[in-house]
Backbone as a ProteinNet text record, in pm:
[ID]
protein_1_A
[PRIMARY]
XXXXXXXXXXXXXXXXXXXXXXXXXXXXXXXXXXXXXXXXXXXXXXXXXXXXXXXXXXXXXXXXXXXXXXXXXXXXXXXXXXXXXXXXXXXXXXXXXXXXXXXXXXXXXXXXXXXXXXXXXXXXXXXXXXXXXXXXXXXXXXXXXXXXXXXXXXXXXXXXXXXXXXXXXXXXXXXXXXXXXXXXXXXXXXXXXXXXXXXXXXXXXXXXXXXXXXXXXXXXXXXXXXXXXXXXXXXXXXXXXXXXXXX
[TERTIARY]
12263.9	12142.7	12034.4	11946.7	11851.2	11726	11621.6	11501.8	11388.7	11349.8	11230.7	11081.9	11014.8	10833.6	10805.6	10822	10776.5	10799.5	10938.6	11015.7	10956.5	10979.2	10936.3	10806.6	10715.8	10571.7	10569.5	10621.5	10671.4	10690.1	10821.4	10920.4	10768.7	10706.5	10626.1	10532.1	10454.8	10362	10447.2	10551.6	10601	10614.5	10684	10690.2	10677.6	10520.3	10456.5	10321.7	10283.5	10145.9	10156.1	10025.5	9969.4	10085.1	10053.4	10226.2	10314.6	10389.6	10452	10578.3	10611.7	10742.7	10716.2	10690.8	10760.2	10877.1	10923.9	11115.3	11136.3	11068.1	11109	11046.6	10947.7	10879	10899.7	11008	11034	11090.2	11189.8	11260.4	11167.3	11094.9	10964.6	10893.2	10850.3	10741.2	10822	10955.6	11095.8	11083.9	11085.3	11113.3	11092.9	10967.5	10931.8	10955.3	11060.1	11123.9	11267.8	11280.1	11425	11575.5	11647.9	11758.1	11849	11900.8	11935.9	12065.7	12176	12337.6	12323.8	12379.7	12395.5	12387	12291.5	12311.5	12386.3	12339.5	12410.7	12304.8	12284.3	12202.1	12125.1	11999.9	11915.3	11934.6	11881.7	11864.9	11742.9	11696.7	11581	11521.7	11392.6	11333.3	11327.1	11276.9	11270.2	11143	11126.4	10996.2	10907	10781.8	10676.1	10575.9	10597.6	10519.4	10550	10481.5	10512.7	10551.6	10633.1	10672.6	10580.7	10578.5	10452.1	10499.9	10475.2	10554.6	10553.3	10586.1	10609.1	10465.2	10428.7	10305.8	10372	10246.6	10287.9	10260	10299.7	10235.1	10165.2	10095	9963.7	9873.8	9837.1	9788.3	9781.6	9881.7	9914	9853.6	9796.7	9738.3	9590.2	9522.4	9396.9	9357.3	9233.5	9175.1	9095.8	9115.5	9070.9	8905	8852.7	8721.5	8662.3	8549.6	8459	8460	8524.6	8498.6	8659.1	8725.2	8863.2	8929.5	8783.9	8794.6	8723.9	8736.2	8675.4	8620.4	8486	8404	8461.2	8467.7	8525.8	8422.4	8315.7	8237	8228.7	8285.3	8313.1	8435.1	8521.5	8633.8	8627	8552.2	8497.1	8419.6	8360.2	8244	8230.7	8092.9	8073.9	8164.6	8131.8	8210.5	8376.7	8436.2	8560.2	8580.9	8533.8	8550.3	8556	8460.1	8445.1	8545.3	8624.2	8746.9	8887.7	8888.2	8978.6	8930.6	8872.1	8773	8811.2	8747.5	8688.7	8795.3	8831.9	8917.2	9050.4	9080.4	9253.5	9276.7	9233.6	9288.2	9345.7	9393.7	9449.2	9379.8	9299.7	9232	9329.1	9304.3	9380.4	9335.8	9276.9	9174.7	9277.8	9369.1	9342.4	9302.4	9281.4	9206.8	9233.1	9238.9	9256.8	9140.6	9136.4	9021	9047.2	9066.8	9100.4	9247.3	9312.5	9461.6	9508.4	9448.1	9463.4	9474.4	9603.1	9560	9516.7	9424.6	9384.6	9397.9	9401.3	9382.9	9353	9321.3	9270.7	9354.3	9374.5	9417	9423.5	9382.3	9278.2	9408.9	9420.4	9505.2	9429.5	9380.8	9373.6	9562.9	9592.7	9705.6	9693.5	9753.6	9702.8	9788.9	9773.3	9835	9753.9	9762.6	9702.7	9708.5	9639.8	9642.7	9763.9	9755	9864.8	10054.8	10028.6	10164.5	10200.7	10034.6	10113.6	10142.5	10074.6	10070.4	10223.3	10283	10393.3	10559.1	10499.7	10599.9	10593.6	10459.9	10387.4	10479.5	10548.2	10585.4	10753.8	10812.2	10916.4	10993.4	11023.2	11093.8	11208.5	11317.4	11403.8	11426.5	11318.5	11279.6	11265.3	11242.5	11242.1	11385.6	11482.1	11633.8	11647.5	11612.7	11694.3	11630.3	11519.8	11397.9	11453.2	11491.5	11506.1	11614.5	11700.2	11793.4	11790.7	11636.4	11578.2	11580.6	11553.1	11516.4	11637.9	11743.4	11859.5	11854.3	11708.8	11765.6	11569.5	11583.9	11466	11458.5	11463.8	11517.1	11355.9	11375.2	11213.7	11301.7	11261.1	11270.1	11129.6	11134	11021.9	11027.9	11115.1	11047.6	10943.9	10990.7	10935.3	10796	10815.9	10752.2	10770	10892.2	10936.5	11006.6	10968.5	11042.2	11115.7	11234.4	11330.1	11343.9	11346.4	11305.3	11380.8	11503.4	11609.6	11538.2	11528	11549.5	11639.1	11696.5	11753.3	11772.1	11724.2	11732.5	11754.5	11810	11833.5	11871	11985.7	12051.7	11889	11769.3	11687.1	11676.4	11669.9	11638.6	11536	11525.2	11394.5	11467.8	11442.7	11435.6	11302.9	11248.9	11096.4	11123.8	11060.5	11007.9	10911.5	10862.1	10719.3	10650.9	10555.4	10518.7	10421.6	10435	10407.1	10325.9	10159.7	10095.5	10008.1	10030.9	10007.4	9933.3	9886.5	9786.7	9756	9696.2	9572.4	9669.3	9586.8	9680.6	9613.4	9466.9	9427.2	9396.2	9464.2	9510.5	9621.5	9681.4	9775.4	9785	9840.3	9821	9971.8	9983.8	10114.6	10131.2	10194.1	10194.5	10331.1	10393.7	10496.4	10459.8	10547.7	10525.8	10678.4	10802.5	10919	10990.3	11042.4	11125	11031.7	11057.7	10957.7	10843.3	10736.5	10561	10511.5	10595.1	10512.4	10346	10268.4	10162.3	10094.6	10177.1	10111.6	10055	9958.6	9856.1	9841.8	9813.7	9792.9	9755.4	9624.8	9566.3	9532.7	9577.8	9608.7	9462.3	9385.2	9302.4	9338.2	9258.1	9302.7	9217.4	9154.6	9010.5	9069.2	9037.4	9054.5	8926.3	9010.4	8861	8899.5	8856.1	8887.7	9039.5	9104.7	9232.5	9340.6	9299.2	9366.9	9322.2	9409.7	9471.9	9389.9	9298.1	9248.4	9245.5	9339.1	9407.8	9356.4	9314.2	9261.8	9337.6	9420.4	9476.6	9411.8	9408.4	9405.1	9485.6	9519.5	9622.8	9521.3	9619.7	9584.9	9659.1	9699.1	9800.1	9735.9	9758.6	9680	9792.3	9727.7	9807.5	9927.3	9884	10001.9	10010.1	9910	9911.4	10005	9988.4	10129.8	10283	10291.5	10421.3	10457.2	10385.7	10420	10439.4	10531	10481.6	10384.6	10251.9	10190.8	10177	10300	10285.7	10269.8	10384.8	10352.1	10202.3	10161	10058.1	9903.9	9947.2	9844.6	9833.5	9985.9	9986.7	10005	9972.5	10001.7	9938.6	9783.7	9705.2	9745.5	9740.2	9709.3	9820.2	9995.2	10131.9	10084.4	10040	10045.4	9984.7	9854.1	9778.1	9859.4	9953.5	10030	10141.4	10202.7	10344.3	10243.9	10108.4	10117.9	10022.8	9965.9	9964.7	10057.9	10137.2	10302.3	10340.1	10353.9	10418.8	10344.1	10218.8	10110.2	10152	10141.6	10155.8	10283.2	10412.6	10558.8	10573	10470.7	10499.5	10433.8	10312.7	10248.2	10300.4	10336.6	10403.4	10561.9	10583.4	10720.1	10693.6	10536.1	10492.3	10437.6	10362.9	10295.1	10406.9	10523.1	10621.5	10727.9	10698.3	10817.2	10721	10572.6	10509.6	10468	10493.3	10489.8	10649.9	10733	10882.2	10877.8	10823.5	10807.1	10714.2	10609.4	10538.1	10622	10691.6	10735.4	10886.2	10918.7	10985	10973.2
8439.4	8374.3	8380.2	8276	8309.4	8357.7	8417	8516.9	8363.6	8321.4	8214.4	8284.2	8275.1	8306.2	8259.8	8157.6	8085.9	8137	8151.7	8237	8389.8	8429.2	8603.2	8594.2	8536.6	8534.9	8518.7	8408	8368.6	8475.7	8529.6	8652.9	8774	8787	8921.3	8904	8755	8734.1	8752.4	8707.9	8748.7	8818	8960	9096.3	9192.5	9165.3	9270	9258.8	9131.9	9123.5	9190.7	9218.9	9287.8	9284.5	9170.3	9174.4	9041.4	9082.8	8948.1	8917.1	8773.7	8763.2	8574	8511.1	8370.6	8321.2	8371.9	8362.8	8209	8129.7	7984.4	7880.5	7962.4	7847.5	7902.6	7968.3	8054	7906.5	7863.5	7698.9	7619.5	7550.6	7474.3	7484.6	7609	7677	7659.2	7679	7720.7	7558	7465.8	7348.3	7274.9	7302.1	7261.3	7322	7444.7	7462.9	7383.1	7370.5	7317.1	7373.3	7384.1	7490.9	7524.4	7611.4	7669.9	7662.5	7672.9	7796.8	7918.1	7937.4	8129.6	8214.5	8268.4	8343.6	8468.8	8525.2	8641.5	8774.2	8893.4	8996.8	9005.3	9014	9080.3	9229.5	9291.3	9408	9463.7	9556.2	9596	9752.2	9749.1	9882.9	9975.3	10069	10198.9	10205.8	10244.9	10231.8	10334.8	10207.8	10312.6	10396.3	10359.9	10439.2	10604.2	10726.1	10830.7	10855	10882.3	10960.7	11009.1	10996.7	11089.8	11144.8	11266.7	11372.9	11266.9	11292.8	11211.2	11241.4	11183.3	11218.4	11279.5	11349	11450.1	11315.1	11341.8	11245.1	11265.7	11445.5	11465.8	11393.4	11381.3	11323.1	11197.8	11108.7	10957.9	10929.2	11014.7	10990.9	10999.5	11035.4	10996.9	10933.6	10910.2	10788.1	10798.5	10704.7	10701.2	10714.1	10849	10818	10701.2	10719	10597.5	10553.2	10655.4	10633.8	10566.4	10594.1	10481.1	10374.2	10304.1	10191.1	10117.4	9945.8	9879.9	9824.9	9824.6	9737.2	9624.9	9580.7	9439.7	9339.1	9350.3	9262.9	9227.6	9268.5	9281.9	9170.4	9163	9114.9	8933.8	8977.1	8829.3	8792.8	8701.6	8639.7	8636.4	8647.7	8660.5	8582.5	8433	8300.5	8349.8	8399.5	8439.2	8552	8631.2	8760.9	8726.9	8632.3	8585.4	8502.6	8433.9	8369.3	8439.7	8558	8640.3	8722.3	8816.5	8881.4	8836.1	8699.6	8685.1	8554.9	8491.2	8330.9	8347.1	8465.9	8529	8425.7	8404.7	8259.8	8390.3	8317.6	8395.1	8313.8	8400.2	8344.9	8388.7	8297.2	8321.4	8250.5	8279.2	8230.1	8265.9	8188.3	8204.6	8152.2	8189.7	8107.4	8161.9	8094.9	8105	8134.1	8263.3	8337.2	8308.3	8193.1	8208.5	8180.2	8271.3	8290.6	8350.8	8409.8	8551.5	8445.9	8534.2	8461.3	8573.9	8542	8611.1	8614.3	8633.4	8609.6	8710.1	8709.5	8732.1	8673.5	8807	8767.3	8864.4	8768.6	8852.7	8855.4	8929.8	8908.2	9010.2	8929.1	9041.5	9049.6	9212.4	9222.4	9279.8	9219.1	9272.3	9427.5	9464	9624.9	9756.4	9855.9	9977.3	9949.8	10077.4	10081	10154.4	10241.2	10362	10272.7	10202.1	10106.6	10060	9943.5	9804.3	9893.7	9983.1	10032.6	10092.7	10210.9	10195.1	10084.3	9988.2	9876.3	9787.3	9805.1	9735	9793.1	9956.7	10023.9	10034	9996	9998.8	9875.9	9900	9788.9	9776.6	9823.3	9807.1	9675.8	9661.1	9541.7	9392.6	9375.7	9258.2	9190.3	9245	9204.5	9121.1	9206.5	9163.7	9010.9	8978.7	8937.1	8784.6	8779.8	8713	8733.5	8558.6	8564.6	8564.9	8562.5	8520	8673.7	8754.6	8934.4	9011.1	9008.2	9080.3	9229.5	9308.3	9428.3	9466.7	9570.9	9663.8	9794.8	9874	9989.7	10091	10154.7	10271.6	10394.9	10446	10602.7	10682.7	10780.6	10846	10930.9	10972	11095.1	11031.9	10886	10845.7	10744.9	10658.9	10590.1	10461.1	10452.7	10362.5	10229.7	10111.4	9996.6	9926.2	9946.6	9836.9	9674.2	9608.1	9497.8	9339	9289.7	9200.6	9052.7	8953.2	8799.1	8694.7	8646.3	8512.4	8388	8282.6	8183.8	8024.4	7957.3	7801.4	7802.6	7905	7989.4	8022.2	8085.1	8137.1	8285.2	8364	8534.7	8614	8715.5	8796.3	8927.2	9008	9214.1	9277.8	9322.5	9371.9	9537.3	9651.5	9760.2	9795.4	9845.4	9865	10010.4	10011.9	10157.8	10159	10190.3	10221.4	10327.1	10325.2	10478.7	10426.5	10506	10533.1	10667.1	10720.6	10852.7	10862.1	10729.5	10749.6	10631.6	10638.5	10558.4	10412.6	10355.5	10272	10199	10304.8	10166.4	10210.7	10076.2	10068.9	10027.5	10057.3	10011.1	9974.8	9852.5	9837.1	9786.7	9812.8	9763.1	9782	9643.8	9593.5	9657.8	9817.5	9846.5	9822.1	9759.7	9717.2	9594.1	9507.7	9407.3	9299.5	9190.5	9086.1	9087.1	9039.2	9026.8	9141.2	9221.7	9346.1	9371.3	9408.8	9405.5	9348.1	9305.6	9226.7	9358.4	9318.8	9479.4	9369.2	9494.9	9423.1	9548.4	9513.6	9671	9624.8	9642.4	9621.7	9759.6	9667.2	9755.2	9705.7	9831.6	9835.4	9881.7	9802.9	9891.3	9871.5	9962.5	9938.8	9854	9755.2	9657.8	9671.3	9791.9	9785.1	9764.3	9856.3	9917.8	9806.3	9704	9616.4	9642.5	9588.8	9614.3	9509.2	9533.6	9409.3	9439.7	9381	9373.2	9272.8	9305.8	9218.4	9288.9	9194.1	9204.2	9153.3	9213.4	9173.5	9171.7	9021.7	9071.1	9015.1	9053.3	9028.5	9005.9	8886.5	8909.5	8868.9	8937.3	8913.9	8789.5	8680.6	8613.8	8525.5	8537.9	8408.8	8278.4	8230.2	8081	8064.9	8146.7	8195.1	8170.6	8259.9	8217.9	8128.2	7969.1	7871.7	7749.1	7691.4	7501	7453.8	7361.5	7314.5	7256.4	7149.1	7071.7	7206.3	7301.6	7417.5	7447.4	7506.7	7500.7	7512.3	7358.8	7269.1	7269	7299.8	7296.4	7465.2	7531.7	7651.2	7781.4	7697.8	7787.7	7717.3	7578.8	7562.7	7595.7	7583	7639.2	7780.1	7863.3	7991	8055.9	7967.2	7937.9	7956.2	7857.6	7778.8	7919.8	7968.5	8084.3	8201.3	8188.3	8384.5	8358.8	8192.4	8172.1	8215.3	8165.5	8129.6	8285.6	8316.8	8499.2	8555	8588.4	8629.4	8662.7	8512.4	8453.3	8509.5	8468.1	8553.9	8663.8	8764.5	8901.3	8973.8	8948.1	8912.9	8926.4	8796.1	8781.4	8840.5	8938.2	8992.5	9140	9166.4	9312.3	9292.8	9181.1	9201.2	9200.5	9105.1	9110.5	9232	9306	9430.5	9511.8	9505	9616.7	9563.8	9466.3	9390.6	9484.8	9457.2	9482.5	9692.9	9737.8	9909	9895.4	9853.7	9888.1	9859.1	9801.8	9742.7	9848.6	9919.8	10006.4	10102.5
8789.5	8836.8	8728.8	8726.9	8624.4	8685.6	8600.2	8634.8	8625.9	8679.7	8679.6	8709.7	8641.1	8695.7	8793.3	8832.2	8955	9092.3	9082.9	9206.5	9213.2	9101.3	9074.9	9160.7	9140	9195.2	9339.9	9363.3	9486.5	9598	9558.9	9623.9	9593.9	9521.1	9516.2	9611.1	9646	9718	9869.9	9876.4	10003.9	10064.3	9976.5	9979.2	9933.1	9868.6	9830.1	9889.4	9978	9990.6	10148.9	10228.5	10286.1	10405.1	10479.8	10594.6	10552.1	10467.3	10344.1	10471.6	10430.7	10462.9	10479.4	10365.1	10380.3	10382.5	10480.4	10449.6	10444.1	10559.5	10627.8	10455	10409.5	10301.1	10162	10148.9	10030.9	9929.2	10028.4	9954.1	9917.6	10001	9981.4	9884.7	9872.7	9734.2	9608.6	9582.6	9470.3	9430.4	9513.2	9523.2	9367.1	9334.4	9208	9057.9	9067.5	8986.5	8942.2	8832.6	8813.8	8792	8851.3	8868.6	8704.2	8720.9	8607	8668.6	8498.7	8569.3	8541.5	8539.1	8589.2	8463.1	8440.2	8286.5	8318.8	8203.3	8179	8253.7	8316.6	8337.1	8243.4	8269.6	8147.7	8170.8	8066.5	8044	8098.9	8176.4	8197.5	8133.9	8105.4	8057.1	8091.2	8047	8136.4	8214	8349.9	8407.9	8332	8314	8268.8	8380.2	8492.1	8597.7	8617.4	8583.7	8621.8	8743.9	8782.6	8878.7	8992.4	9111	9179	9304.6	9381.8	9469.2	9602.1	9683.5	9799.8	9870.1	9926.4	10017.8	10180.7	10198	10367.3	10451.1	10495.4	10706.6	10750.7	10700.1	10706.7	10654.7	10519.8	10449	10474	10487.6	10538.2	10674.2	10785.9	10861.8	10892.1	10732.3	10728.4	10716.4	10750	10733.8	10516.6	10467.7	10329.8	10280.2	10230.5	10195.2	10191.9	10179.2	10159.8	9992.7	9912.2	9773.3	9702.9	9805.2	9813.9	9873.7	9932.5	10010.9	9957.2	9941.6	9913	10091.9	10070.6	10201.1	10210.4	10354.7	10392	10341.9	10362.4	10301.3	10186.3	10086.9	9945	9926	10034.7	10052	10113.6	10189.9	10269.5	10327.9	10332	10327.2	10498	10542.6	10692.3	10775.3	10751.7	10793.1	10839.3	10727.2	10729.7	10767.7	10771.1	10874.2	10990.4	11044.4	11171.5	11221.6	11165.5	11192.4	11212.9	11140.8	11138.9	11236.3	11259	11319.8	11495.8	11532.2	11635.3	11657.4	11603.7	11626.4	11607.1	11516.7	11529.7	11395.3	11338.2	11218.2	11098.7	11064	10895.4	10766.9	10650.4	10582.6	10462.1	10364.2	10240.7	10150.9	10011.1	9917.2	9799.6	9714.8	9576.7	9459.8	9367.8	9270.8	9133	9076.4	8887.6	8817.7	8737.7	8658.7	8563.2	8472.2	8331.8	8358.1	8271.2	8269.2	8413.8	8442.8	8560.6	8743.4	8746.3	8892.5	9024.8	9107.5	9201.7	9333.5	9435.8	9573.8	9680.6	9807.9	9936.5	10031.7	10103.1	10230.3	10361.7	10420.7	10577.9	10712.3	10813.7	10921	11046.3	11142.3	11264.3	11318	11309.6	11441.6	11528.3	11656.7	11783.7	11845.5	11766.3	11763	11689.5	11769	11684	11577.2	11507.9	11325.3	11321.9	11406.3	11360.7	11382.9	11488.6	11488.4	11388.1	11350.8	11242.8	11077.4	11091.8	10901.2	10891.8	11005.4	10939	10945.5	11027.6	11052.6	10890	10836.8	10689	10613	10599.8	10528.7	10533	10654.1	10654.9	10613.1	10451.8	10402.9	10445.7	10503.7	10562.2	10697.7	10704.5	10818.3	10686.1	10583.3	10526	10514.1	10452.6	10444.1	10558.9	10647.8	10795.5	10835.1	10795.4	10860.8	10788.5	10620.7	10549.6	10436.9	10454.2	10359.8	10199.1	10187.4	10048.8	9968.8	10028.5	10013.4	10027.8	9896.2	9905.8	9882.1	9851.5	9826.6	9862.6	9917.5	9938.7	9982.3	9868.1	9859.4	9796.6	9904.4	9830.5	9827.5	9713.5	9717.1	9704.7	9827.5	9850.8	9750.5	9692.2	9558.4	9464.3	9455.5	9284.8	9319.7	9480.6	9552.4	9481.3	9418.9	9388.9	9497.2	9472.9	9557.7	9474.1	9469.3	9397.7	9511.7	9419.5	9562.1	9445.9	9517.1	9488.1	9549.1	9486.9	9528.1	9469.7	9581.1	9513.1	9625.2	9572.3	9634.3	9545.2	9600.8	9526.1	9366.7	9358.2	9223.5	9109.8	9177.4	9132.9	9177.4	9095.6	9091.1	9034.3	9116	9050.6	9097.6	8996.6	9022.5	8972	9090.1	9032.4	9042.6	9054.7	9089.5	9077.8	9182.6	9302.2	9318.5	9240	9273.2	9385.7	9501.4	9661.5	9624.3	9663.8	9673.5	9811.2	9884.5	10064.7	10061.3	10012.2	10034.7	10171.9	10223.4	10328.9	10459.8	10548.9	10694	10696	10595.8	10600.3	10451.9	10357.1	10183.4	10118.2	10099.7	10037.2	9908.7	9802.7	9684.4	9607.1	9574.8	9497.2	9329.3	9288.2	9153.4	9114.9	9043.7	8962.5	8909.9	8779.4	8688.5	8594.2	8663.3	8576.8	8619	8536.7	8563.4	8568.4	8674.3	8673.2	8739	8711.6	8717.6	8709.3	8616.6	8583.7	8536.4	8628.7	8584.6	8742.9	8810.7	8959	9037	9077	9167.7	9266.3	9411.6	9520.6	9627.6	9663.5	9727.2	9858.1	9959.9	10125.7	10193.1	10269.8	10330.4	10461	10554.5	10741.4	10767.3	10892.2	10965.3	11100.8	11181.4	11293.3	11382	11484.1	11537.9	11653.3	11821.6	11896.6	11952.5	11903.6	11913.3	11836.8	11773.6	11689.5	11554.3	11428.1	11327.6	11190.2	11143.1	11062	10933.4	10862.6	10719.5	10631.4	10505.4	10439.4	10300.1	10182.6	10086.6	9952.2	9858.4	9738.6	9633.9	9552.4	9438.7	9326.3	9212.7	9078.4	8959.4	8900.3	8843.1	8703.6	8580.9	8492.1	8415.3	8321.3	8252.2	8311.6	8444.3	8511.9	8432.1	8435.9	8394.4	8262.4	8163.7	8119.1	8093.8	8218.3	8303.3	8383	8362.4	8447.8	8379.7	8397.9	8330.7	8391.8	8285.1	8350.8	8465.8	8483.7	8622.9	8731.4	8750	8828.9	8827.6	8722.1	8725.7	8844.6	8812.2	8869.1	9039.4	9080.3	9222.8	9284.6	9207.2	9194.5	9331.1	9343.4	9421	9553.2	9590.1	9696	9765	9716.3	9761	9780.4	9712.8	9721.8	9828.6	9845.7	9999.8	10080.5	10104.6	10183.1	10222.5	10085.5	10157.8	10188.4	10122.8	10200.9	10325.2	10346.6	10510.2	10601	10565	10655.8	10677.1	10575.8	10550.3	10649.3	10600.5	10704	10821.5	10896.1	11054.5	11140.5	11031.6	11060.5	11070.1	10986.8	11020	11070.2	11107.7	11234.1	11385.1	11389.3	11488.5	11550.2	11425.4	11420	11511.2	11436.4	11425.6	11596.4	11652.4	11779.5	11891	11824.4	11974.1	11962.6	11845.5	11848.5	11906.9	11931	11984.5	12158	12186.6	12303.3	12346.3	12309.9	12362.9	12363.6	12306.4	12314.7	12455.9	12435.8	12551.6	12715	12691.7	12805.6	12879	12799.2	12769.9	12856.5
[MASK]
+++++++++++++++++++++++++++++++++++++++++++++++++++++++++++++++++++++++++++++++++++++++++++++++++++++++++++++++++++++++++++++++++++++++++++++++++++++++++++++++++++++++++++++++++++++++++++++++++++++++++++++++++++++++++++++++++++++++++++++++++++++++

C-alpha cells in the first residue's frame, strides 16, 4: 500500500481528534487523491518521544488545574458556545496559518464526564466501529498509540503519544511515522451532568504535504469529516450509555 499525506491527515483527524471516527466519509474525503500500486514498506525511525510511567486512576480522576486548561472562551466565540452549549449543534472551524494547518472542534455529549472521557480513551472501540482503522493498539507503559489505516489501496502508520494526567485534558501528539508533528489537545467541562468537549489541532507545514488542487479544498472537507466523526461518536457514546442505564 502506499503512505499518501492526504489520507495520513485524514485517518489522524478521525482518530486522533476529540470523539474521532469518520468511518462513513473516510472514502469521500480520500476521493481526491489518486491511487497508487502497492510499494514496498517503508522503513520507520526510532520514536523520538521519551517514554513516560503510566498514570494512576487516581490522578486521572482529577479534575486539571487552572494552569493546565485552556478557557473555553479562548476556544470559542460566545455565538458558538451557544450552539453547542444550548442547540446541541457540533461546531468545527479550520483554517490555514501560512503553511500550518489548524482547527476547532466543539461537541455537547449527553452523558457524564466521568462516562464519555473514558469511552474517548478506549481505543479498542475504533477497529470495531470502522473498516478504515486496522490497528489501535496503546501501550500504557510508554502511552504510546500505534494506530494502522488503509483504505482505497491508501495507507498510513502513525504513533501517538497519549498524556491523560487529569479526567478533563487530553493531549496527543504524532511523534513517529506519518504527520509526525500533528498535536491535538481535547478539553471537557462538565455542563449539568453532560459532557462538553472542545478540540484543538495543529499541524505545522501541512500545506506542504498536499498537491495544490488538494490544497485548495482542503479546509472545507476537513470541516466536513471531523463534522461527521464528531456526530458518529457521539451518538455511539450516548446510545451505549442509554443501553447501561437501562440495565
Amino acid at each position: 500500500m502506499v503512505r499518501r499525506p492526504v489520507f495520513s491527515i485524514y485517518v489522524v483527524l478521525a482518530a486522533v481528534s476529540s470523539l474521532a471516527a469518520p468511518w462513513g466519509t473516510l472514502n469521500s474525503a480520500t476521493a481526491a487523491v489518486k491511487k497508487k500500486t502497492k510499494s514496498a514498506p517503508q522503513s520507520v525511525p526510532t520514536p523520538v518521544a521519551t517514554p513516560v510511567p503510566a498514570v494512576t486512576q487516581q490522578v486521572m480522576s482529577l479534575p486539571a488545574p487552572a494552569s493546565e486548561k485552556v478557557p473555553v472562551d479562548t476556544l470559542l466565540k460566545a455565538k458558538s458556545l451557544a450552539r453547542v452549549a444550548e442547540d446541541y449543534d457540533i461546531v468545527t472551524n479550520a483554517e490555514w496559518r501560512d503553511d500550518d494547518f489548524a482547527f476547532v472542534n466543539a461537541v455537547l455529549v449527553r452523558t457524564p464526564m466521568e462516562y464519555a472521557q473514558p469511552k474517548m480513551l478506549d481505543f479498542s472501540l475504533y477497529p470495531k466501529i470502522s473498516s478504515a482503522i486496522k490497528k489501535m493498539e496503546f501501550n500504557p507503559k510508554t502511552q504510546i498509540l500505534e494506530m494502522i489505516g488503509e483504505t482505497h489501496g491508501l495507507y498510513m502508520h502513525s504513533w501517538v503519544h497519549v498524556e491523560h494526567k487529569y479526567l478533563d485534558v487530553i493531549h496527543y501528539e504524532i511523534v513517529r511515522g506519518d504527520m509526525t508533528g500533528f498535536k491535538i489537545d481535547a478539553y471537557l467541562w462538565n455542563r449539568n451532568g453532560k459532557t462538553l468537549t472542545v478540540a484543538k489541532g495543529y499541524l505545522p507545514h501541512a500545506k506542504q504535504l498536499l498537491p495544490t488542487l488538494v490544497a485548495l479544498i482542503f479546509k472545507p472537507v476537513s470541516e466536513i469529516v471531523l463534522g461527521v466523526a464528531t456526530k458518529n461518536f457521539r451518538s455511539y457514546i450516548e446510545e451505549e450509555y442509554k443501553k447501561e442505564k437501562t440495565k
